[in-house]
VOVEXMAR-141456 format. One record per atom (N, C-alpha, C): atom name; z, x, y; residue in one letter; residue number from 0. Coordinates in steps of 0.05 Angstrom, whole numbers, always signed. Example, Ala and Ser with C-alpha at 12.3 -4.5 7.8 and 13.67 -1.06 7.14 Angstrom:
VOVEXMAR-141456
- N  +156  +264  -114  A  0
- CA  +156  +246  -90  A  0
- C  +156  +264  -66  A  0
- N  +142  +257  -45  S  1
- CA  +143  +273  -21  S  1
- C  +157  +258  +1  S  1
//
This chain:
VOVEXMAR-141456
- N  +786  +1437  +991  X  0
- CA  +770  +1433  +966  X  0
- C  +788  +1424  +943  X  0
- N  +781  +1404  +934  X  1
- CA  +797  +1394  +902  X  1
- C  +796  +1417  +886  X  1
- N  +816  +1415  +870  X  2
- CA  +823  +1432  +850  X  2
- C  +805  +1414  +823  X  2
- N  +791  +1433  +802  X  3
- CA  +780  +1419  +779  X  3
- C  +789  +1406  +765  X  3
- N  +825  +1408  +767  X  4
- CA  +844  +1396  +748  X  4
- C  +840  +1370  +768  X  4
- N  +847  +1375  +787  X  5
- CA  +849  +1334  +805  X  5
- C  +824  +1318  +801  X  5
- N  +799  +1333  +798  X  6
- CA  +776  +1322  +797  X  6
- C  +779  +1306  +772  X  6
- N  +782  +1328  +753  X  7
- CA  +777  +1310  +726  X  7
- C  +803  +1287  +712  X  7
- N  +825  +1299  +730  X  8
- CA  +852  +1260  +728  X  8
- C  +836  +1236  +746  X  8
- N  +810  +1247  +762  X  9
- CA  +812  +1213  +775  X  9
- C  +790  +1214  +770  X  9
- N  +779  +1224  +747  X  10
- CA  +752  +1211  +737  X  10
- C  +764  +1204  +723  X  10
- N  +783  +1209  +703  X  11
- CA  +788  +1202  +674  X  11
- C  +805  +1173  +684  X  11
- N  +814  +1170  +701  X  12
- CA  +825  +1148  +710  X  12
- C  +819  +1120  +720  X  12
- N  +788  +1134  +732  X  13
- CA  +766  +1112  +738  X  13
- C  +757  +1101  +711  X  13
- N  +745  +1117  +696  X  14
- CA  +738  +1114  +658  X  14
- C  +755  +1096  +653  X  14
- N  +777  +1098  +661  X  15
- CA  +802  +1089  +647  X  15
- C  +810  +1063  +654  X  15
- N  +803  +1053  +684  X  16
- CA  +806  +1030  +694  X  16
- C  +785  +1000  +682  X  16
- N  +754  +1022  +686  X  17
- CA  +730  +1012  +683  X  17
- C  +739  +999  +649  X  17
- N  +750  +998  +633  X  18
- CA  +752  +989  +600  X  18
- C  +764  +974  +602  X  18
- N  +789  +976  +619  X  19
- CA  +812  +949  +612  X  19
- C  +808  +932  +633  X  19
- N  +780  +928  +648  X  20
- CA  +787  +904  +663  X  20
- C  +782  +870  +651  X  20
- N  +790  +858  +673  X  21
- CA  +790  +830  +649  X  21
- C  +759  +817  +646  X  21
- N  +754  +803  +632  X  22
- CA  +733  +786  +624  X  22
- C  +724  +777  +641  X  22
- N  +712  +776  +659  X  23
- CA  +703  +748  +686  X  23
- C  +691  +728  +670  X  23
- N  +697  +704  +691  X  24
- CA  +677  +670  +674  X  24
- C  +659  +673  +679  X  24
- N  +643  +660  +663  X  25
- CA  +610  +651  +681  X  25
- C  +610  +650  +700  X  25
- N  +594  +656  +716  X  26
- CA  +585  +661  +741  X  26
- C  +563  +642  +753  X  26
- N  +576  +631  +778  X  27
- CA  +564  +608  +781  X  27
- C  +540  +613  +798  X  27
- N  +511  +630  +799  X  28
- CA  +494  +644  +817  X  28
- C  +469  +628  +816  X  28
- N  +457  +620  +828  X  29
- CA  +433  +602  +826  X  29
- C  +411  +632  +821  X  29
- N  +388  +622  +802  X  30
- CA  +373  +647  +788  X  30
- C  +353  +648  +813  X  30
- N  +332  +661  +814  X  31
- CA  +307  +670  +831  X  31
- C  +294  +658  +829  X  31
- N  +269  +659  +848  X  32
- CA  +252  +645  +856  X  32
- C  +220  +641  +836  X  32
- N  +214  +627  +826  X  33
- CA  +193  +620  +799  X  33
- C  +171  +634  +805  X  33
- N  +165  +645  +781  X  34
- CA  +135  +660  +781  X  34
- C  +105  +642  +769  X  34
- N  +124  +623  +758  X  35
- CA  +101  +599  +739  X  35
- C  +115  +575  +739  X  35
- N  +102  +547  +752  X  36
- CA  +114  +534  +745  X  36
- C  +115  +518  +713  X  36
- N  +141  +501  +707  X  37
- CA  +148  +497  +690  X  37
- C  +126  +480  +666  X  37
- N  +118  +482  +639  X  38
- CA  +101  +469  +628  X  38
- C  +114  +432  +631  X  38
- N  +90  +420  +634  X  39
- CA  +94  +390  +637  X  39
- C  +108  +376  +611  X  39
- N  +110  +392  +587  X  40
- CA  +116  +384  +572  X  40
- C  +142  +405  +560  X  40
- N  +167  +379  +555  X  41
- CA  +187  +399  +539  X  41
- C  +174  +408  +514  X  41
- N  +196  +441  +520  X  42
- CA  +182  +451  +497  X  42
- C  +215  +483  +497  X  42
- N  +221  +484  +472  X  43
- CA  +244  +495  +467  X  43
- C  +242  +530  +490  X  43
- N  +259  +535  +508  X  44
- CA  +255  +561  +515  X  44
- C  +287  +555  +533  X  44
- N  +277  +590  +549  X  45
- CA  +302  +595  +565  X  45
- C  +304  +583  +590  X  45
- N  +323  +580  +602  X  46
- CA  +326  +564  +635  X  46
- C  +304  +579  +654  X  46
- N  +293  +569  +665  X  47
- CA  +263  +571  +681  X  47
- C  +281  +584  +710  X  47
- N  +270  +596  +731  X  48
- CA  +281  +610  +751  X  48
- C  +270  +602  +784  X  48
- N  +273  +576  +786  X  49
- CA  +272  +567  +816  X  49
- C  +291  +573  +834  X  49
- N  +292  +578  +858  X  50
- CA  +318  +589  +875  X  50
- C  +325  +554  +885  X  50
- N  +351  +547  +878  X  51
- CA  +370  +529  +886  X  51
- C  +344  +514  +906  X  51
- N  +345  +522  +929  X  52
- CA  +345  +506  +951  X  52
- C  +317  +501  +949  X  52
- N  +307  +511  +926  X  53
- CA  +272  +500  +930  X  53
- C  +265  +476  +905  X  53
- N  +286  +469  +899  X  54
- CA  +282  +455  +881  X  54
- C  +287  +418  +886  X  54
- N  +269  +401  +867  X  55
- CA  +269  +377  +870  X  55
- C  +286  +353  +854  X  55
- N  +315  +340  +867  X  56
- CA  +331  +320  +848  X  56
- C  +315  +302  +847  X  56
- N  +319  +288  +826  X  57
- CA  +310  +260  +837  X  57
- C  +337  +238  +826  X  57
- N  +335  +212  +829  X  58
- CA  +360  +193  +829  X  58
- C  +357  +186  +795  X  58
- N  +378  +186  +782  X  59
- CA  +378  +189  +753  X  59
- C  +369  +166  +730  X  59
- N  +364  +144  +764  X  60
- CA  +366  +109  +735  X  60
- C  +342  +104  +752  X  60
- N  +321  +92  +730  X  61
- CA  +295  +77  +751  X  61
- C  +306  +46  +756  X  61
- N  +293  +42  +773  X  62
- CA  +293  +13  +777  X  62
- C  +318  +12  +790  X  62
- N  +329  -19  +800  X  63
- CA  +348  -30  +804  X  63
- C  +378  -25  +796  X  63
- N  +393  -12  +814  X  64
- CA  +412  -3  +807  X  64
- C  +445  -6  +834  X  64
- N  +469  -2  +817  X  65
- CA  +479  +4  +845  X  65
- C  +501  +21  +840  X  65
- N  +520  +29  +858  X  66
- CA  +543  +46  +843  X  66
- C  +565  +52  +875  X  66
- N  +584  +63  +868  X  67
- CA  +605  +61  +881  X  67
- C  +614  +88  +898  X  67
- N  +637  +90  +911  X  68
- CA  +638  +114  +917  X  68
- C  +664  +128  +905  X  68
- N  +677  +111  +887  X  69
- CA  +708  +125  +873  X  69
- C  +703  +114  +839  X  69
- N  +722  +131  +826  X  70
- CA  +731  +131  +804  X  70
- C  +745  +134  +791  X  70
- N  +757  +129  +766  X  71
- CA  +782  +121  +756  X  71
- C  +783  +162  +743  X  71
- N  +807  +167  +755  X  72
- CA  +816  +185  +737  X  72
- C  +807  +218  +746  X  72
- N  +774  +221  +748  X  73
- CA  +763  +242  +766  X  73
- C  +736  +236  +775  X  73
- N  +732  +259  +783  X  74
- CA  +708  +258  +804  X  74
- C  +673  +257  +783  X  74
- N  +661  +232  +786  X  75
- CA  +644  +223  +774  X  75
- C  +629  +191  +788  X  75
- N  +616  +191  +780  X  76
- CA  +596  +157  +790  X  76
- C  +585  +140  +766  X  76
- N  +590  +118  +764  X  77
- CA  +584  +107  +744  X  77
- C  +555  +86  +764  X  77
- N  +538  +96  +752  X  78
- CA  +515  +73  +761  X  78
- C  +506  +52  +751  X  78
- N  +520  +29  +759  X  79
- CA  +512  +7  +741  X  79
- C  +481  -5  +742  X  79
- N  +472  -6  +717  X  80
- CA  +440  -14  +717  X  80
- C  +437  -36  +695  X  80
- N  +421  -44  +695  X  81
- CA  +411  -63  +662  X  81
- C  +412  -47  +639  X  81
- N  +418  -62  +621  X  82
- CA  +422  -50  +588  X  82
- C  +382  -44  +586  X  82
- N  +380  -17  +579  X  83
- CA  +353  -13  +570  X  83
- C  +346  +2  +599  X  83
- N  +353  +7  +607  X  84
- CA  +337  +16  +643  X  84
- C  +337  +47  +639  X  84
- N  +315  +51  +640  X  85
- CA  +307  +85  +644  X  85
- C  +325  +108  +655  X  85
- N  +336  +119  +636  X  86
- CA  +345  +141  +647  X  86
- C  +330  +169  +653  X  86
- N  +337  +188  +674  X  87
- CA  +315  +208  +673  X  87
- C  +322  +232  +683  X  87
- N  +318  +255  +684  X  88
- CA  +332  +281  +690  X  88
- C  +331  +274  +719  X  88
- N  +353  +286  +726  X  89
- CA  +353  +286  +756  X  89
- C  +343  +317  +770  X  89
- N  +333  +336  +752  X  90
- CA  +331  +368  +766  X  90
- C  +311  +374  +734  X  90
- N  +294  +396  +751  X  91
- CA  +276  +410  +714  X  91
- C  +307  +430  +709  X  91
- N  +302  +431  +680  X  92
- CA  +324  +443  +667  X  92
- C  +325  +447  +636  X  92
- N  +342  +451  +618  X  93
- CA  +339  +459  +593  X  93
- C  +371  +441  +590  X  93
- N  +366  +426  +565  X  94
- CA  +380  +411  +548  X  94
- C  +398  +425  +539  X  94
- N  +429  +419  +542  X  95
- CA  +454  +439  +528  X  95
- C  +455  +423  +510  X  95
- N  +465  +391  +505  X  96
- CA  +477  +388  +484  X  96
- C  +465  +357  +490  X  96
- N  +470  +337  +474  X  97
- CA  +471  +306  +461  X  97
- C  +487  +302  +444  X  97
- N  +487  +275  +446  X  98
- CA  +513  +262  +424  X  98
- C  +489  +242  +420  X  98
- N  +477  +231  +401  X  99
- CA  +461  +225  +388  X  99
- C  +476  +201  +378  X  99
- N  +495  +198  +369  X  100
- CA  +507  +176  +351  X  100
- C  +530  +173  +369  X  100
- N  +544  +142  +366  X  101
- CA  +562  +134  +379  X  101
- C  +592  +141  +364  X  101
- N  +604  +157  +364  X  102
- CA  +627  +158  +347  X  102
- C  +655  +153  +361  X  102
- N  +653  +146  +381  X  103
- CA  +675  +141  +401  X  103
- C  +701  +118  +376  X  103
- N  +724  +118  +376  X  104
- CA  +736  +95  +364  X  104
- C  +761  +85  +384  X  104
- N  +760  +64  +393  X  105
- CA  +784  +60  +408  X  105
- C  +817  +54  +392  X  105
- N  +820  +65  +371  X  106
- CA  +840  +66  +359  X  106
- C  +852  +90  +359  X  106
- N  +833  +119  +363  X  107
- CA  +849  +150  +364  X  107
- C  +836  +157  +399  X  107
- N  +820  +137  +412  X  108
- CA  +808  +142  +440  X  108
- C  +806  +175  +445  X  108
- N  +796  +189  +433  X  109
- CA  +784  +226  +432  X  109
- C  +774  +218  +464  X  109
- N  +774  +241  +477  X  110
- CA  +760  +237  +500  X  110
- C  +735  +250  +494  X  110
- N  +735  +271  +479  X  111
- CA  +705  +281  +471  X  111
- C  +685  +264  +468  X  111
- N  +697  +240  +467  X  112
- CA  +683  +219  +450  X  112
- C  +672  +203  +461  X  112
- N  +690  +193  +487  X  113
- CA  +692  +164  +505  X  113
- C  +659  +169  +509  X  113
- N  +649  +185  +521  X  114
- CA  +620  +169  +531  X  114
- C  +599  +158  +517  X  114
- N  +600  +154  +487  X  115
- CA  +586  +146  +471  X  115
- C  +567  +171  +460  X  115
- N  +536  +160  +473  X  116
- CA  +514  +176  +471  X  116
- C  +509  +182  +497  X  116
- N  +498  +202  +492  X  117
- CA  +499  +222  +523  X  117
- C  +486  +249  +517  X  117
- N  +477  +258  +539  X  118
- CA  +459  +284  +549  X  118
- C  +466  +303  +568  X  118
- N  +473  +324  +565  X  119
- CA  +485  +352  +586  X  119
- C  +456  +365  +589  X  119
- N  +452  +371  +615  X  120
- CA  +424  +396  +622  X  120
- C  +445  +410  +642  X  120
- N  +429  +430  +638  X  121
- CA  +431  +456  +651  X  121
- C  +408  +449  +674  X  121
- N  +417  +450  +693  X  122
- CA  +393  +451  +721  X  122
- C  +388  +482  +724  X  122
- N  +362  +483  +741  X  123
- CA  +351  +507  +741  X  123
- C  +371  +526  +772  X  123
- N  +389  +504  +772  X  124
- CA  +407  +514  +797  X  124
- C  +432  +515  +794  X  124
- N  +435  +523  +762  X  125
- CA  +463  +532  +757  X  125
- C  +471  +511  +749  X  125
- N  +473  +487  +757  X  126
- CA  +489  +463  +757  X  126
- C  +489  +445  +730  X  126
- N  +508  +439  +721  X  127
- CA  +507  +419  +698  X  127
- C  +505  +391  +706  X  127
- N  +485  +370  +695  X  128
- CA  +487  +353  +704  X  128
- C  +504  +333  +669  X  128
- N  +507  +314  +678  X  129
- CA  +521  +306  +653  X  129
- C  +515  +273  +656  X  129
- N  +503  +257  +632  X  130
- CA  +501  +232  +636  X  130
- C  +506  +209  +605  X  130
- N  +526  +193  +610  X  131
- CA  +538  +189  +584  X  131
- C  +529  +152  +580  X  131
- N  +538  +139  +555  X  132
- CA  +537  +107  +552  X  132
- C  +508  +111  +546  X  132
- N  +486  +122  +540  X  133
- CA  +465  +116  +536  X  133
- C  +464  +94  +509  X  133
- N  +441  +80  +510  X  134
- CA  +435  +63  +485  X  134
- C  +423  +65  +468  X  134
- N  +403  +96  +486  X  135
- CA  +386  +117  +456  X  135
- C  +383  +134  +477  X  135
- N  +372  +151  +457  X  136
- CA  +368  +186  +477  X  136
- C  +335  +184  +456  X  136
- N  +319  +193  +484  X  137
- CA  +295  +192  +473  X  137
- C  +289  +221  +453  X  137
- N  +272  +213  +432  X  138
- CA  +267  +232  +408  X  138
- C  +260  +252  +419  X  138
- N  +241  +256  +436  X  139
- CA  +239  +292  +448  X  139
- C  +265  +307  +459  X  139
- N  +286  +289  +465  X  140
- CA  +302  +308  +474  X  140
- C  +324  +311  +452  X  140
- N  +335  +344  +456  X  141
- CA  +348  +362  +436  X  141
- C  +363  +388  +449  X  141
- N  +374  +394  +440  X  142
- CA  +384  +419  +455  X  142
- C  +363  +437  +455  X  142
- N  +369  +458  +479  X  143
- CA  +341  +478  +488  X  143
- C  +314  +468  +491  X  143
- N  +316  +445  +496  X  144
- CA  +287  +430  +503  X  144
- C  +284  +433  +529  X  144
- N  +259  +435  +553  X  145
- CA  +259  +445  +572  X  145
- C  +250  +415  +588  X  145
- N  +261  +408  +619  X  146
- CA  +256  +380  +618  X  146
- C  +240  +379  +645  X  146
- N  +233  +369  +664  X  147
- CA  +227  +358  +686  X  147
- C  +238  +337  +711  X  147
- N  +248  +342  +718  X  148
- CA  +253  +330  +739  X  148
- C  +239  +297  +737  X  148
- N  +250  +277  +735  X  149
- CA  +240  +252  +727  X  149
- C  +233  +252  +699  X  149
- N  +237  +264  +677  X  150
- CA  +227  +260  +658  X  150
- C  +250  +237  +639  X  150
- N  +237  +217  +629  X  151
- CA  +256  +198  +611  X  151
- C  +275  +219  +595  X  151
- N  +299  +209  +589  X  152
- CA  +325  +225  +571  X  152
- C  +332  +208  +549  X  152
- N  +328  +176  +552  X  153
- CA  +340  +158  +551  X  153
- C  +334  +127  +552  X  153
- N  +355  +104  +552  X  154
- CA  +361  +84  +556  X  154
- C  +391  +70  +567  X  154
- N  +392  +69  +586  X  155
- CA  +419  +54  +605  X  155
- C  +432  +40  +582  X  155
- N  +460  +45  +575  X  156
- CA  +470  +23  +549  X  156
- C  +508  +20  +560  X  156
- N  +517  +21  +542  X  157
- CA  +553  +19  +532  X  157
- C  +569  +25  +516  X  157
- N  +552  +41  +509  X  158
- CA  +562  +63  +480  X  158
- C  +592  +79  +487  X  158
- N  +616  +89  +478  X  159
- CA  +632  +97  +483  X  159
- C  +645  +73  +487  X  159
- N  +664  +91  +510  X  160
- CA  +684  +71  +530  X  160
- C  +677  +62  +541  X  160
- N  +656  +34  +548  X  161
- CA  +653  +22  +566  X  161
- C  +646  -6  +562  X  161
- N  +645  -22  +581  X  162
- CA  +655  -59  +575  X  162
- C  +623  -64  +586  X  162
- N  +612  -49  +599  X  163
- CA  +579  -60  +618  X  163
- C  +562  -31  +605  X  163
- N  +541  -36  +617  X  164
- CA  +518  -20  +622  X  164
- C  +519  -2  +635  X  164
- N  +511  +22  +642  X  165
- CA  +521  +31  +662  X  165
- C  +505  +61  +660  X  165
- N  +511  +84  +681  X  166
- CA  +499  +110  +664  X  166
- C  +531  +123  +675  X  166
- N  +547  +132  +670  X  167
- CA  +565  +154  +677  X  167
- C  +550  +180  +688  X  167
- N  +551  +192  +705  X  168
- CA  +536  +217  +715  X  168
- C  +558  +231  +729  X  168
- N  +560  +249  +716  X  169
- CA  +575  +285  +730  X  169
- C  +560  +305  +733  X  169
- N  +572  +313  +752  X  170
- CA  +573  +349  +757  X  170
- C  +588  +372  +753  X  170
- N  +582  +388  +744  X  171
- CA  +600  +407  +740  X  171
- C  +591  +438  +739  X  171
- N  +602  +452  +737  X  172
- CA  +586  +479  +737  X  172
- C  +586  +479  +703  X  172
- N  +573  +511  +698  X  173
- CA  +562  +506  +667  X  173
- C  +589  +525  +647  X  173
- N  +606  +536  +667  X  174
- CA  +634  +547  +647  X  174
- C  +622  +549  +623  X  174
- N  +637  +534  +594  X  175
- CA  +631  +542  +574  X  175
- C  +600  +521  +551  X  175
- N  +578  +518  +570  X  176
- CA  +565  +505  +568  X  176
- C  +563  +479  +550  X  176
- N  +580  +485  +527  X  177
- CA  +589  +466  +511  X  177
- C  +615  +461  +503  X  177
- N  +617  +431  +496  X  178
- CA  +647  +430  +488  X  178
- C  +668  +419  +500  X  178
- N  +668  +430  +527  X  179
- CA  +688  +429  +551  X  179
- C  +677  +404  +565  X  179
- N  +689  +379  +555  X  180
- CA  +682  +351  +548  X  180
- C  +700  +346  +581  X  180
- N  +724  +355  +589  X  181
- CA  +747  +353  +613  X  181
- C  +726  +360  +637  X  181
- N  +709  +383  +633  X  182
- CA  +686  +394  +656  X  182
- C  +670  +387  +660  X  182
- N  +658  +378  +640  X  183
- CA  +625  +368  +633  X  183
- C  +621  +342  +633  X  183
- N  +641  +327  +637  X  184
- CA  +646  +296  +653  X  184
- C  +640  +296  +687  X  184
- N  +645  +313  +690  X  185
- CA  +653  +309  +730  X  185
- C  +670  +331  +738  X  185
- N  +669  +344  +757  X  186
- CA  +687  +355  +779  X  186
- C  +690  +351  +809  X  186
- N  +660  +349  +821  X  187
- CA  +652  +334  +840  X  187
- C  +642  +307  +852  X  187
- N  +640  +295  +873  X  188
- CA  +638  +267  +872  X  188
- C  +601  +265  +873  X  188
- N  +588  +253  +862  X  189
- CA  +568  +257  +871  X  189
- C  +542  +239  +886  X  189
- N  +568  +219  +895  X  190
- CA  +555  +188  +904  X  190
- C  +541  +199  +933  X  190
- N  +545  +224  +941  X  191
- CA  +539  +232  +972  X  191
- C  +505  +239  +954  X  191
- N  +507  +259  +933  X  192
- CA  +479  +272  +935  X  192
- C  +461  +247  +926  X  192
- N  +483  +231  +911  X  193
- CA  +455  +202  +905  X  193
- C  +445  +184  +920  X  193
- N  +461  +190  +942  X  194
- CA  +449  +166  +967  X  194
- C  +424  +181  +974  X  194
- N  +431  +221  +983  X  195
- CA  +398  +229  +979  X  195
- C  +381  +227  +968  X  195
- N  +380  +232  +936  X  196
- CA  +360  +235  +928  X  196
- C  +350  +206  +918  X  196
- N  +361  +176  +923  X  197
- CA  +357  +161  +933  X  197
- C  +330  +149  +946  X  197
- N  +342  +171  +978  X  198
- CA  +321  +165  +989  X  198
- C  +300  +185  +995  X  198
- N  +299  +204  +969  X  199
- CA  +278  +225  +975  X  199
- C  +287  +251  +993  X  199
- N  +317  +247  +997  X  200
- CA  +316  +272  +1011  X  200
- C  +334  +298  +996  X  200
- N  +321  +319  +996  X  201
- CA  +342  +337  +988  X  201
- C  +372  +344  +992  X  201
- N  +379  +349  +976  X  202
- CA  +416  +361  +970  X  202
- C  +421  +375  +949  X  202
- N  +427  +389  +955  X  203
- CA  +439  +404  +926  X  203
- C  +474  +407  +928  X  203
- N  +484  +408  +908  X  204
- CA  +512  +417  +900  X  204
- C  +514  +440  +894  X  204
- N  +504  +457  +897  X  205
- CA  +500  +482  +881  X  205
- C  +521  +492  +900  X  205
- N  +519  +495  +927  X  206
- CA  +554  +506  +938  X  206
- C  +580  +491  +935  X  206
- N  +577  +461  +935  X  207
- CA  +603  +453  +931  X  207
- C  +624  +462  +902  X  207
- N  +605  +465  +887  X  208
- CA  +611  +464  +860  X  208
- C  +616  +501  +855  X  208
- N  +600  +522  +871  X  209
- CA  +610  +541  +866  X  209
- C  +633  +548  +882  X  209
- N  +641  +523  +905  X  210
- CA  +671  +531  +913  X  210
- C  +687  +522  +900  X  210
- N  +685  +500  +885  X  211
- CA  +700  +480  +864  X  211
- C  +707  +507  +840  X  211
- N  +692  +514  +822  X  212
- CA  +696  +544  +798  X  212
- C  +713  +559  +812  X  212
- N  +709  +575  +846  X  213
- CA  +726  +602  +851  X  213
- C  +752  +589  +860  X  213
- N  +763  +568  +859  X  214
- CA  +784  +555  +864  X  214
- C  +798  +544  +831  X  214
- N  +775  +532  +821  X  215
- CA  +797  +521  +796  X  215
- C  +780  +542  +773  X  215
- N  +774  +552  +769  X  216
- CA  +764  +571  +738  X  216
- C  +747  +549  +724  X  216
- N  +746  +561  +697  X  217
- CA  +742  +537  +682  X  217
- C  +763  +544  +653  X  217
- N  +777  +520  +660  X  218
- CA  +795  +517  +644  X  218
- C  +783  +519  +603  X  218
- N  +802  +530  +588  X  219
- CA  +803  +531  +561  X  219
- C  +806  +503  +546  X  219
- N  +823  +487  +562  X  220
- CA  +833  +459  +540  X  220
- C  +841  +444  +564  X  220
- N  +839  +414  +551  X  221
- CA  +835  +395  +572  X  221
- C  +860  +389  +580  X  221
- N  +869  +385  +610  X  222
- CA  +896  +379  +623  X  222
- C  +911  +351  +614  X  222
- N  +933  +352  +611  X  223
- CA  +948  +332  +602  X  223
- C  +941  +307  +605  X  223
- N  +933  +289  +589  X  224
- CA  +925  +263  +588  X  224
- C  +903  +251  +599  X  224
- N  +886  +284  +598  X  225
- CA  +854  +276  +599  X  225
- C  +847  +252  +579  X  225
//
């Protein structure tokens, strides 16, 4: 039988562990399975709760398009399309952030900056999608706006860093949802899930990308000569 004195050093010790442990990151967990589906119309609220694998991508540019399978620098796809060509959520989700105005300058080249005008959502599967160069971001969309799967974001343009038309599209997990311009560009390649949803068939990233986080974190500041 323990003595009451040993009992109460490895409680006070457990107490004691439980305070100083460290911070964990976001956590990359796809939410539960929907009790309602989502209203047809954005409308400001919290991320909606479909389980990952029941949910519908679709391909991000209408119309006529083509794109590659590498890229300069990291993991991202640039889809080249016509100036003006519909952009559109690729997953239902809630709006993190926009860049509304083009402020990119190629004289101090900010990388915060390079994609011009551009749109971050939060997918309802954890996943950030990220899509930059737009030529307008349509007036309903705003941060915390709730979106649809196919719903317009946009117009295909060259805003930022870029010489063509084009849409830039990343993935990334949602780390520090905003800001983290190095993450929220790309981590993964995603020319595999676009050939699916393409052709109508499902994929999700939702595991690649949470092995991608328990391997690299999500970094504080962007790596040398981002």
């Amino acid at each position: 039988m323990r003595s009451p004195l040993v009992a109460a050093g490895l409680a006070t010790a457990l107490a004691l562990a439980a305070c100083s442990g460290p911070t964990p990151q976001p956590a990359f967990v796809p939410v539960a399975a929907p009790t309602t589906p989502p209203s047809a119309s954005p409308t400001p609220s919290a991320a909606a709760s479909p389980s990952a694998a029941a949910l519908r991508h679709v391909f991000p540019v209408l119309g006529k398009s083509s794109y590659g399978r590498t890229h300069h620098d990291y993991q991202a796809t640039d889809i080249m399309a016509p100036c003006g060509a519909t952009i559109v959520a690729a997953i239902d989700g809630v709006v993190l952030e926009i860049s509304p105005v083009d402020l990119y300058d190629p004289k101090t080249d900010d990388g915060a900056l390079r994609g011009g005008k551009s749109v971050s959502l939060l997918g309802d599967d954890g996943v950030r999608y990220y899509g930059s160069h737009f030529s307008a971001i349509d007036a309903k969309i705003r941060a915390g706006v709730r979106v649809k799967a196919g719903q317009p974001l946009g117009k295909v343009g060259r805003t930022g860093l870029a010489s063509a038309c084009h849409l830039h599209f990343g993935m990334s997990p949602e780390c520090a949802s905003t800001g983290d311009w190095w993450i929220r560009r790309g981590v993964i390649w995603p020319w595999r899930y676009l050939d699916a949803w393409r052709k109508g068939t499902a994929k999700s990233p939702v595991t690649e990308l949470a092995a991608w986080q328990r391997k690299n974190g999500c970094s504080t500041k962007p790596p040398k000569g981002a």
